[in-house]
N, C-alpha and C positions, 0 to 999 in steps of 0.2 A: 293365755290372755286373748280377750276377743280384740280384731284388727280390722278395721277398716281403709279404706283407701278414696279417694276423693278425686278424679280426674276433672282438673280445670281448666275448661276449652276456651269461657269466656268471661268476659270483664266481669261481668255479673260474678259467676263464681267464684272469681277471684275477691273480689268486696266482701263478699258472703264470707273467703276464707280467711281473709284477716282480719275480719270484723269478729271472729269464733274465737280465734288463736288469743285475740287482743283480752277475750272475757275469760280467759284461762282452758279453753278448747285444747284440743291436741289431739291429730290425724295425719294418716301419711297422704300426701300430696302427688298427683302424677301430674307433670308437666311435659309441653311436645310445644315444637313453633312449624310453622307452613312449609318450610324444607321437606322436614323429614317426618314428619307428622300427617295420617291422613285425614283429621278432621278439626285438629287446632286451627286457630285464627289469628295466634298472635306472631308477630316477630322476633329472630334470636334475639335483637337488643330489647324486645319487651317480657321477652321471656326470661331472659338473663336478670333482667330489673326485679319482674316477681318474683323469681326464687331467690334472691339477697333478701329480700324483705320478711319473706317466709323464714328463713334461715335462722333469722334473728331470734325465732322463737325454740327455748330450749328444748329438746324431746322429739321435735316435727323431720320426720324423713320426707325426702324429695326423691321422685322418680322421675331419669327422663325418656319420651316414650320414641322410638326408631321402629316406625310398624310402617314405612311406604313400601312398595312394590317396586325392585327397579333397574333397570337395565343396564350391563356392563358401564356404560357410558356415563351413568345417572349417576350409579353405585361408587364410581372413584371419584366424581366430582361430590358426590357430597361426604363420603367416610372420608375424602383431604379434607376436607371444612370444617368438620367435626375435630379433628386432632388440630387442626392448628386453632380453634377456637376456645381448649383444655378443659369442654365440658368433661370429656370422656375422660382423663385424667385426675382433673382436678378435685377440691374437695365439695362442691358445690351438691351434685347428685352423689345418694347413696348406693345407687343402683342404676343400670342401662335397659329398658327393654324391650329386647329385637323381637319382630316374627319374620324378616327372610335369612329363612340357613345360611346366606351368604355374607349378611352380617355376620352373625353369632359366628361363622367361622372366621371372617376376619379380625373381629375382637380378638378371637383367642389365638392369632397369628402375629397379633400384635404384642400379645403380651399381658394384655389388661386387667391389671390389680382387682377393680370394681366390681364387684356382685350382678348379676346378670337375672334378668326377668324375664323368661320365654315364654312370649304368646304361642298360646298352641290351641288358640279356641276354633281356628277350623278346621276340623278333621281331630284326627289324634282321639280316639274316643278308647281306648284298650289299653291296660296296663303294659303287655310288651312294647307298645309302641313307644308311650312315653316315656317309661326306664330306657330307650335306649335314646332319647332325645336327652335327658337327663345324663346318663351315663357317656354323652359326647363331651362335657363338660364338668365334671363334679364337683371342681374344687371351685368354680361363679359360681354355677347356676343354682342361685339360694332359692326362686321362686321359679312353679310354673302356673300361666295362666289357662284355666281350662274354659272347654266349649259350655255355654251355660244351656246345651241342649242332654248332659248328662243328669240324671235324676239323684236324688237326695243318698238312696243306697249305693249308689255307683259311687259317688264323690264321700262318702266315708270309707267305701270300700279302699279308694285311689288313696284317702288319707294314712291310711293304714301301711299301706302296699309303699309310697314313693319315700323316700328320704328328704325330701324338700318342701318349704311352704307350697302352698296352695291357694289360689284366688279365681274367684268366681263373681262373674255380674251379678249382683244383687237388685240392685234399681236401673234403671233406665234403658235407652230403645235396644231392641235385638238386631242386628245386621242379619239381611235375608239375603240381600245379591250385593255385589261388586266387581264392577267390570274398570283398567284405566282406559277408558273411550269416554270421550265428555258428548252425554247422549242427550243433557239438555239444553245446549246453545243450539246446536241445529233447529230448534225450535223458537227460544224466546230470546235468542241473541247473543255474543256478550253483555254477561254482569260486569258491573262498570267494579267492586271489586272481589271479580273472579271466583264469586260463589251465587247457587242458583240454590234455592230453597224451594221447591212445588209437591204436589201431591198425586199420586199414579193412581189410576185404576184400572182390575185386571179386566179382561178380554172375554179370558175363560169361565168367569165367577162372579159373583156379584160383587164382591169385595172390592173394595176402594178406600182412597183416602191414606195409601202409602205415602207417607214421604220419600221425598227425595232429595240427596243435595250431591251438586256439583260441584267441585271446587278444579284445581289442578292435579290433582292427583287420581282422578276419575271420576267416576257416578257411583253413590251408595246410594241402595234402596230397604227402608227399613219398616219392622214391620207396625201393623197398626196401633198394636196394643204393647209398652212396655214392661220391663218385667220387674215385678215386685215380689219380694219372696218376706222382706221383714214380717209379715205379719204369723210367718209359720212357725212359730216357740218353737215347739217341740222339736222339729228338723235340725233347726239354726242351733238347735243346743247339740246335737247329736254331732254335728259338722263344726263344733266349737272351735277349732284349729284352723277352720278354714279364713283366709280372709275375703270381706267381702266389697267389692265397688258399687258405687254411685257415682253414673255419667248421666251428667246433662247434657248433651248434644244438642239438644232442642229446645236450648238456653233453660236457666232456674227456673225447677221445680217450687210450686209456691209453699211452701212447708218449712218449717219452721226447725232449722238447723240445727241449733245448740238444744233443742227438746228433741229430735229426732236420733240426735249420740248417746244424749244422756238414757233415752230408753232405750236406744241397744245396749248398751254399757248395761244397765239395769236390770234388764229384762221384762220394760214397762208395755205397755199397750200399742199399736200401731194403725189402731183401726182409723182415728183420727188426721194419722198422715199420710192412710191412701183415703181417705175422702178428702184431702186438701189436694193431694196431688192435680198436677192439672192435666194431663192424658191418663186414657183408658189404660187399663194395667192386666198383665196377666200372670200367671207363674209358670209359661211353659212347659218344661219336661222334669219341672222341678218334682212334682208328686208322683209321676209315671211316664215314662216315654210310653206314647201310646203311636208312635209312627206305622207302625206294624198293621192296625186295624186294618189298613184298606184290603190286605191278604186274606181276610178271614172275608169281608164284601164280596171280593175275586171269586172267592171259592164258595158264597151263596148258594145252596142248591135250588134257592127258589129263582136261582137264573142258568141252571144248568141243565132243566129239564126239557127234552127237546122229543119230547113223545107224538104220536102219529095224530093227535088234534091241536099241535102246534098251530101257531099264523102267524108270529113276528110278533113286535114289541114296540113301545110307546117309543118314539123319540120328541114328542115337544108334546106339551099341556101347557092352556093357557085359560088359566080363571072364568070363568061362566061363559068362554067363547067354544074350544076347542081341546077333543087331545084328538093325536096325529099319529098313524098307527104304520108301521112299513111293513109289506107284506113279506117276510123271508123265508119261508119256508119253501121249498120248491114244489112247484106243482099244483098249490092253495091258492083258493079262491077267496074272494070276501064279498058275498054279496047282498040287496035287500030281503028282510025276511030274517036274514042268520043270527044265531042266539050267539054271542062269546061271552065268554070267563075271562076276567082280568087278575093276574096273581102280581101283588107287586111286591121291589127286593124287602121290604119289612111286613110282609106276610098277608097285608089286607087284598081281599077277592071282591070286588064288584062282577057285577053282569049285566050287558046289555045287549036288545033284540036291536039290532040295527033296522031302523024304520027311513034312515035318511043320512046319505054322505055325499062329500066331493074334492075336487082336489085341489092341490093349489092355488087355484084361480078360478075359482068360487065356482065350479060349475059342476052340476047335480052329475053323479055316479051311478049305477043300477050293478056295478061288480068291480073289483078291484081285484091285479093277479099280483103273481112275483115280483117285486122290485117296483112297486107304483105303493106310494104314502099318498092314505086315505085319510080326508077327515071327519069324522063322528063329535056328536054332540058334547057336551062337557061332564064328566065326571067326578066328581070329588074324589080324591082321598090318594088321587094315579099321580105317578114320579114318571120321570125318564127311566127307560129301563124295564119297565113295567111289563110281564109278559102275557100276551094274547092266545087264547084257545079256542079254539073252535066246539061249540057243547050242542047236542039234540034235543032238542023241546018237544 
């Protein structure tokens, strides 16, 4: 039977979910509050309040989520709060689910009847790993959640191979870092409540427009484009065991709820609800883990050739102004007059007679040695990297 799961962080999606349930809907439900939750907003009495609500509805499981980070200290004030509050016992959740082994072991120190739901999306990527996270527990742990950086063949493979359900992000943002250091009040102050919502750009890349939120339980940084995989039929049929999530983090997706179940339930069309979606989408590692590529770039031979007409290689190109050349080779010259060959890492060869260069700071060259960046005219078509020879005319 196909399974979806629904984690609702905010008011929004909580309207959205008893507004579905009320038209004759039915999904399972992951609920978490600000304690022990690292990206819920609500509190245990508001949390406690939705799920009675929910509850009401026959068929609907509740999940509650225990994924903070935390320290000897943290850990026994909040797993006493926990037991004397009778989520964990009671009949309220049908399921608990941890990602610090320190939980998951003291659930089962404790005793705990309840079915267990183990995050194991960071890291854990290999069948022995998980059967033995699984095999710490057999008779809970009814579900594992995996890393949705695993590809489609891998997560049929793991379906096959584990004895326990299976859940993977389906919709919404991927977590790229997380550190507990709250790294954006140093900058814009306390949030009046104790969450910072902004956007990052890297240093090293032109990329930008991460999100970012701060709360109290640290700084997550997520990536630009979220992950949609509904629209891949074929896979989702293959992985038909698997269940899948929808997290809004980033408040309701604008699409259209009860037509978005009914066509996975169906196996209707989806292309309409990623063009409503409101962020950029991606699918990840879902059709190929291609992390590997950069090894085969590494080992380029059109960056490993270091023959006796060598001179060094592009480090900076800048559109109709400049590319920037460093001389590395020992003992080479670069001077007016000289013809070079430009070979760059995806195969294209320019040439140019150098008629005119200089350096840093604008002033005219007549040779260039070892370890001094020259600069020449602008070239099309040259990367970083790009490597420079010396040719006879």
């Amino acid at each position: 039977m196909k399974k979806l799961s629904l984690s609702l962080y905010q008011s929004e999606d909580i309207a959205k979910a008893l507004a579905f349930l009320e038209r004759g809907g039915r999904c399972d439900f992951i609920l978490g509050f600000k304690t022990i939750s690292r990206l819920f907003s609500t509190s245990l009495d508001e949390m406690k309040e939705v799920a009675e609500r929910l509850k009401n509805y026959q068929g609907v499981r509740l999940f509650l989520q225990w994924d903070v980070l935390m320290t000897e200290s943290r850990f026994q004030s909040i797993f006493s709060r926990l037991k004397q509050s009778g989520l964990l016992e009671g009949e309220l959740f049908d399921a608990i689910r941890v990602q610090d082994p320190g939980a998951l072991y003291a659930l089962k120190e404790m005793g705990l009847k309840k079915k267990i739901h183990l995050l194991v999306e960071q890291g854990n990527h290999n069948t022995t790993g998980l059967k033995a996270w699984y095999n710490f527990w057999p008779e809970n742990i009814e579900r594992m959640v995996l890393s949705p950086e695993l590809p489609s063949g891998t997560l049929i493979e793991l379906d096959e191979e584990l004895p326990c359900e299976l859940e993977v992000l389906g919709l919404g943002p991927i977590l790229l870092f997380y550190t507990p250091r709250q790294l954006v009040s140093p900058l814009y102050g306390e949030a009046q409540d104790g969450r910072h919502e902004v956007f990052g750009t890297s240093e090293e890349s032109p990329h930008k427009g991460f999100p970012i939120i701060e709360n109290e339980h640290g700084t997550f940084m997520l990536n630009t484009k979220d992950q949609f995989l509904f629209d891949e039929t074929e896979a989702l049929k293959r992985c038909e065991a698997i269940t899948w999530r929808l997290d809004f983090i980033l408040g309701s997706a604008k699409i259209d709820f009860d037509q978005f179940v009914r066509d996975y339930e169906e196996g209707g069309d989806f292309l309409n609800h990623k063009s409503d979606y409101t962020r950029a989408v991606t699918k990840g590692f879902f059709r190929v883990n291609k992390t590997d590529v950069l090894f085969k770039k590494l080992k380029n031979y059109r960056l490993q050739d270091r023959g006796e007409s060598y001179l060094g290689e592009v480090v900076d190109v800048k559109k109709k102004e400049h590319v920037a050349l460093l001389i590395k080779a020992p003992g080479r010259t670069l001077a007016l007059g000289d013809h070079v060959k430009f070979l760059s890492p995806e195969g294209r060869e320019k040439e140019l007679h150098v008629v005119a260069m200089r350096d840093a700071l604008g002033n005219a060259l007549t040779e260039a040695k070892t370890g001094e960046i020259v600069f020449l005219g602008h070239i099309g078509g040259l990367s970083i990297r790009t490597m420079a020879f010396g040719i006879q005319k």
